[in-house]
KOLVO-947405 format. One record per residue (C-alpha): residue in one letter; x, y, z. Coordinates in steps of 0.05 Angstrom, whole numbers, plus 5000, padded with zeros to 4 digits. Layout:
# KOLVO-947405
AXYZ
...
# end
This chain:
# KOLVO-947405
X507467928836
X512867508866
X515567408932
X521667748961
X527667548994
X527067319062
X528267719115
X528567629189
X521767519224
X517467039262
X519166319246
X514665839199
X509965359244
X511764649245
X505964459199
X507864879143
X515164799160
X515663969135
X510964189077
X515664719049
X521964349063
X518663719035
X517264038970
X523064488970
X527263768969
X522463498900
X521864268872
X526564258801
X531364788796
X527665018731
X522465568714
X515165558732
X509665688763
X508265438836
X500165548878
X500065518952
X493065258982
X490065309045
X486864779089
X479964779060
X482464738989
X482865468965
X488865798937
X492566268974
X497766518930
X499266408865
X506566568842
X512766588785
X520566518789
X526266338750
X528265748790
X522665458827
X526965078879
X530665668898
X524166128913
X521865468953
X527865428991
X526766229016
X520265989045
X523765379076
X528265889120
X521666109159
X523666809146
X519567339114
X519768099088
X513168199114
X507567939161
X502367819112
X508267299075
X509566939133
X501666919149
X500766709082
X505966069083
X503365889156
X496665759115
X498665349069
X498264659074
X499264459002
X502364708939
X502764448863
X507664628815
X508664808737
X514264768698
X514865238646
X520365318586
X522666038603
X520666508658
X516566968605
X512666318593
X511066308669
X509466948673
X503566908625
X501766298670
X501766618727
X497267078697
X493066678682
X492266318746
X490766898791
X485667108742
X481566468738
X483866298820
X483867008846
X487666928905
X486967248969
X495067458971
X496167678899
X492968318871
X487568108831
X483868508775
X476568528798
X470068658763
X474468508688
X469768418630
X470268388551
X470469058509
X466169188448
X469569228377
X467369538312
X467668978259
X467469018186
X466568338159
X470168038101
X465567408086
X459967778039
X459768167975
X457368778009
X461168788075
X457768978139
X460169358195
X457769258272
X458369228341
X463168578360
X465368218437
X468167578439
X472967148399
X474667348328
X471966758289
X468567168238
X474167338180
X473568108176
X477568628196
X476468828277
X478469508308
X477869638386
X477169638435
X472570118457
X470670228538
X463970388534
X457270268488
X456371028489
X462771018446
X462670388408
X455370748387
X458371428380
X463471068324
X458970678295
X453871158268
X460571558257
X461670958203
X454971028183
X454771798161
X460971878135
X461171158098
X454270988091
X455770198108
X450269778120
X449069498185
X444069018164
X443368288184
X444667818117
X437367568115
X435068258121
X439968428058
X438167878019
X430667998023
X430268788017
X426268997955
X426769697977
X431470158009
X429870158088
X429570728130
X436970818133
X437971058070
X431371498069
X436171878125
X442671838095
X446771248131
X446970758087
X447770728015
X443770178001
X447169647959
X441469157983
X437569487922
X443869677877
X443370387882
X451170277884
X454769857849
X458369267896
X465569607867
X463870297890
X460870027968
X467269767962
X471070437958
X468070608017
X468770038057
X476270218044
X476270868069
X472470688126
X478370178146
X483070728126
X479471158176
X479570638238
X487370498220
X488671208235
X488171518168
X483372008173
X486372588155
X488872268073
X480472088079
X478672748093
X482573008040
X480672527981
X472572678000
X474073527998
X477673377929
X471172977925
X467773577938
X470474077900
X471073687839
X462673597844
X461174337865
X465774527794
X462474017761
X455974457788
X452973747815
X451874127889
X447173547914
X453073127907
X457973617944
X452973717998
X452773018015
X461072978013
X460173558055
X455973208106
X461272688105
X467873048122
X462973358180
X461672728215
X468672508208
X471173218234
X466773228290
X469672598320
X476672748309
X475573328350
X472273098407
X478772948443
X479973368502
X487173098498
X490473128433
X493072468410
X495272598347
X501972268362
X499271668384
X497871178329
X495470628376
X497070538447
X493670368518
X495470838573
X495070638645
X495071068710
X496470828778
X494171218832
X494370888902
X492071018972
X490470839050
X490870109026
X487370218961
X489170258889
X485170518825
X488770378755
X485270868696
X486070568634
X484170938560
X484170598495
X487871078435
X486970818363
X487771178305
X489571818334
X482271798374
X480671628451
X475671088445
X474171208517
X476570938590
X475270518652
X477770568722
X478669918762
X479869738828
X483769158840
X484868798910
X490969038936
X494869049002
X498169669040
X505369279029
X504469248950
X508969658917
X505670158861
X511669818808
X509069038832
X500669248841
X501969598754
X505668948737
X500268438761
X494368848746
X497268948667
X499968198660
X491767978683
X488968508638
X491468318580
X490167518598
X484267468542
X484868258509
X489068438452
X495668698467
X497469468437
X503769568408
X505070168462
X502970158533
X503470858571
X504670838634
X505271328695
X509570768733
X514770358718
X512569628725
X516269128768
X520368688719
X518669138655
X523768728614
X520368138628
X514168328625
X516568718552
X518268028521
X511267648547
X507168138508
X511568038457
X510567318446
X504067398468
X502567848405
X507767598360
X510868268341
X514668768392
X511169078452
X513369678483
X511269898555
X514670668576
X513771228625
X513671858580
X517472408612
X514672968559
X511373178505
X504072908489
X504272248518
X505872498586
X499672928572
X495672278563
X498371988620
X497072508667
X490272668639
X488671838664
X493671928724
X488472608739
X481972078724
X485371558776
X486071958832
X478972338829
X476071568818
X477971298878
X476671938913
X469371778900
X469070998913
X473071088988
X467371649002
X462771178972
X464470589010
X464571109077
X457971139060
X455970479041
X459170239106
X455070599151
X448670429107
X451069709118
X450869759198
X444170079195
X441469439162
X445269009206
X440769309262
X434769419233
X434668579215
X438368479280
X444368149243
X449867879275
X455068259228
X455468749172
X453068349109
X458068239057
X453367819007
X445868069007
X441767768954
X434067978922
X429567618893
X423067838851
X418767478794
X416567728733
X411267508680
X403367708648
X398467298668
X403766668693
X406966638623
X413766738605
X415266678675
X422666888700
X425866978766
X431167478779
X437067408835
X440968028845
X447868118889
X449968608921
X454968848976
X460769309007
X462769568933
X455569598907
X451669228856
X455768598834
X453368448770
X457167908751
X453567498799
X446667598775
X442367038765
X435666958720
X431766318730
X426666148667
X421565778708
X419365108686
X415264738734
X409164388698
X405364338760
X404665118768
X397465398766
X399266048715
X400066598765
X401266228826
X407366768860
X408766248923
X409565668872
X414866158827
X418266278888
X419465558916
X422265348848
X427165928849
X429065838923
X430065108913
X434465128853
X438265708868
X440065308941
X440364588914
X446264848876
X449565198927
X449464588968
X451464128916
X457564628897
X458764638973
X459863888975
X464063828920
X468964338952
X467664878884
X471865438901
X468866118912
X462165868931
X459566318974
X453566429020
X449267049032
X447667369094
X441167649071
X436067549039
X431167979014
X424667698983
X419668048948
X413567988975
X409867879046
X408167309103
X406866829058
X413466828999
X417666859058
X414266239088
X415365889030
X422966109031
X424465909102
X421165139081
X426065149022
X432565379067
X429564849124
X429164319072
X436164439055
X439264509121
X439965239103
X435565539160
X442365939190
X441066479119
X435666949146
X430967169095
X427167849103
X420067909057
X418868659031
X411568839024
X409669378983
X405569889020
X398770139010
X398570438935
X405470088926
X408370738954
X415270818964
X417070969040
X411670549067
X414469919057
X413369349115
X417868839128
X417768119157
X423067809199
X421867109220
X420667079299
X418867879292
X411968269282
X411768679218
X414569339216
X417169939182
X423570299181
X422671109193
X421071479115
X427971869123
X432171209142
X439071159092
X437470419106
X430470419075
X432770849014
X438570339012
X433669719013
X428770058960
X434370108912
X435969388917
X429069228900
X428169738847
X434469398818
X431968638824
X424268958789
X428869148732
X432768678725
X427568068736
X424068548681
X428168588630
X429267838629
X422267768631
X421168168562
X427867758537
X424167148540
X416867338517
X420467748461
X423967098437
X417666668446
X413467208400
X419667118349
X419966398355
X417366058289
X412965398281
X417865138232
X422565048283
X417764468310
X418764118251
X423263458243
X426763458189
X427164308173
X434164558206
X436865258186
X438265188112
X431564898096
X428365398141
X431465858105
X430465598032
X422765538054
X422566268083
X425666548018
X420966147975
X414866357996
X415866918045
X414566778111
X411866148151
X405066358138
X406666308068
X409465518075
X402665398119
X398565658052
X402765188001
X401364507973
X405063937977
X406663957895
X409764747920
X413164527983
X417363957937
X419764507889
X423864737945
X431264497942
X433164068003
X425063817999
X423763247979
X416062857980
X417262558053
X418963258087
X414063638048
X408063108063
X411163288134
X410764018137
X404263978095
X401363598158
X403964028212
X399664588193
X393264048181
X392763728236
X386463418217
X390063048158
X394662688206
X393561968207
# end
């Protein structure tokens, strides 16, 4: 988003005044990229233009379009600037600035997070296909992305019906003797074994990438001549199982409540906007399919224009995410053109961005624009909601103000092993899941079991940092207004040290005791300076506060099982100096399983390539102990 012409308004305070004509005077009259910070060191605003000394110089008149501008420049009380080589370079800059800085005066995309992608790699014999996020270092061919699990799954075993690709890990492949289970029910076709030859699981990893580029209607056609060539041939089993086939792949190319068919591959965007608030709906199309849809909210304010809020939340979205070759849109962006040629270099091959007036892409468009508006329907009657739910706990824990940062803590473990802490965040909006914390915990001087102990440790790193990051200036550092601790009198005493130790003692902290039975409703709660007690059974705040520990017991939980399930997989040859992956592996294959290496002589262990008598004296000694010198 950039910054418009001046016009008349209040004029700029003296502070900011010498700053902006001080740096308007140095500014060069080129492209770039120019940040505004405030006094404590955070960035206000982060913004683009074609000449940066001329956008400085409309600051430096002290006049602005709106309030929030001219509050904005009062602010700041130091700015840094880029150069760039072209204005589309700064644009992708400016991107990704407000991404990584999230300003409080741009629109920023909030809660953004990597999509899933189907992969079928190109680095084995017997290529696999599976689930992919994250940089494409593997060589293979990649098709996404998709918006949710449910239909990165529903694909996937798609792949696996019609295709019968493995899905197998390479060690598992290179060590079946058998077919597995998947082939027993008809998803895979087991080259593992050879039941197919490597040239025919070849055919069909073709047609599967035939299928995810968007021909699936030439594949459906080659398996029913397929089909009717077996059932004349009178080999039915065959042409039942090329019948199966053509079903799975006909089921998902019907699924579609919108037709697409005209839509090769394309991402189409809906703004829909609001009393201050924005939702953009977003669906992925590929190969004539939806492969499903996310709304997002991102921070606006009630003087963005829908054109500016579309052109800042698409030039942040596609910051780290492949760029389509058509974007659908129910708005015109601010400085499409522009915007047009970043993608474009971005990609390296021609973008397109349009508003579709008719035919089937408006029908997309409006289906999302329809998904936009009924999303943030729900989250401002949700956040009515959450408001007043808010306020209730502000009372109930005599607060001085609504909390905007509440955080819960629980512990999880059997029998003080495998120990793991869980912080959880949540606020206004909800559950904010990017800030969740797990904490393996690692003190040697715990008795196994001890809960106070478990709970220091976590208190004291989880607020050493936050003091440490609060010295060092680290933006976006933040500090809660609640805390909730699982447990009674005595983990919150041990909470309140921590904080006192720390200089911290300003953060209440609230202990939640289970009640009798550890039923719901009859929970009692401990307030420093306050006498137990209990919020009435129908209370929205007490439902509110059970849900936030429900959600910390899961998620301190599952990383609980996380850990103890790695520690049951971990394997003793790992301890060994000397074994690293490839002779860990060579030693695996050779004699099937540690247990196996613990059984073999030293004579055996040497036959191993990468072994020689040192190492295999070694690992002969690490499972006799009693031969050890």
């Amino acid at each position: 988003m950039t910054v418009e012409t001046p016009a008349p308004d209040s004029p700029l305070p003296l502070v900011a005044a010498d700053l902006i004509r001080d740096e308007a005077r140095r500014a060069p009259d080129k492209p770039g990229v120019y940040r505004m910070y405030g006094e404590d060191g955070t960035c206000l605003y982060v913004g683009k233009a074609r000449s940066i000394k001329k956008r400085i110089l409309q600051y430096a008149q002290g006049r602005f379009h709106t309030q929030r501008i001219g509050l904005m420049v009062s602010l700041t009380r130091s700015m840094e600037l880029v150069v760039t080589a072209s204005e589309t370079e700064a644009l992708l800059l400016e991107s990704n600035f407000i991404k990584k800085l999230k300003p409080r005066f741009n629109v920023v995309l909030r809660d953004d997070k990597s999509f899933a992608e189907l992969m079928i790699r190109k680095d084995h014999r017997a290529p696999q296909v599976r689930k992919h996020r994250g940089a494409h270092t593997t060589p293979g061919d990649y098709f996404g992305p998709f918006a949710s699990t449910w239909a990165v799954n529903r694909t996937l075993n798609t792949l696996q019906k019609a295709f019968l690709l493995r899905s197998c890990s390479d060690s598992v492949y290179e060590t079946r003797t058998r077919p597995c289970m998947l082939h027993q029910i008809k998803r895979c076709s087991a080259p593992c074994t050879g039941l197919i030859s490597l040239e025919d699981y070849g055919d069909l990893v073709e047609e599967a990438s035939q299928f995810l580029k968007g021909k699936s209607r030439a594949v459906i056609s080659r398996l029913s001549t397929e089909m009717t060539t077996a059932a004349e041939a009178m080999d039915f089993e065959q042409a039942a199982r090329v019948r199966d086939r053509i079903r799975a792949l006909s089921a998902i190319s019907m699924e579609n409540s919108v037709s697409a068919d005209s839509v090769a591959e394309a991402d189409v965007f809906a703004l829909f906007s609001e009393g201050g608030q924005a939702c953009v709906q977003v669906f992925f199309y590929r190969a004539g399919q939806n492969w499903g849809g996310r709304a997002y909210f991102p921070r606006v304010d009630k003087s963005d224009t829908d054109p500016e809020i579309l052109a800042a939340f698409l030039g942040q979205f596609y910051e780290d995410k492949p760029i389509p070759r058509l974007i659908l849109s129910n708005v015109r962006p601010h400085e499409l053109e522009l915007l047009e040629e970043a993608f474009s270099m971005k990609a390296e091959r021609r973008v397109e961005i349009a508003r579709p007036l008719r035919g089937d892409k408006l029908a997309l468009v409006d289906h999302a624009h329809t998904n936009a508006r009924e999303a943030l329907g729900r989250k401002m009657a949700e956040s009515s909601a959450q408001g007043k739910i808010l306020t209730e706990v502000c009372e109930a824990f005599g607060l001085e103000g609504t909390p905007e940062r509440i955080e819960v803590y629980d512990n999880a473990h059997i029998q003080g092993t495998n120990a793991v802490g869980g912080m959880i965040v949540a606020g206004p909006e909800g559950f904010q899941k990017s800030q969740y914390r797990k904490f393996n915990i690692r003190g040697e001087d715990l008795t196994p079991g001890d809960d106070y102990g478990m709970m220091r440790e976590v208190m004291r790193r989880r607020f050493s940092r936050l003091v440490k990051d609060e010295e060092e200036g680290t933006e976006e550092v933040v500090r809660p207004d609640l805390l909730l601790i699982d447990g009674g009198a005595g983990q919150l005493a041990e909470v309140q040290a921590v904080l006192a130790d720390l200089g911290l003692d300003d953060i209440l902290a609230v202990g939640v005791a289970k009640g009798p039975d550890r039923d719901a409703g009859m929970e009692r709660f401990f307030v420093p300076g306050k006498p137990p007690f209990m919020l009435p059974l129908k209370s929205p705040a007490l439902y509110y506060i059970q849900r936030l520990r429900d959600e910390a017991h899961r998620f301190a939980n599952g990383a609980h099982r996380t850990r103890r399930s790695m520690d049951i997989k971990k394997n003793p040859l790992d301890e060994i100096e000397g074994v690293g992956p490839g002779r860990k592996k060579a030693l695996l294959h050779a004699f099937g399983s540690a247990k196996g290496v613990s059984r073999a002589g030293v004579a055996d262990l040497e036959k191993v390539e990468g072994i020689n008598r040192a190492l295999a004296e070694r690992i002969y000694g690490f499972f006799r102990p009693e031969t050890r010198r």
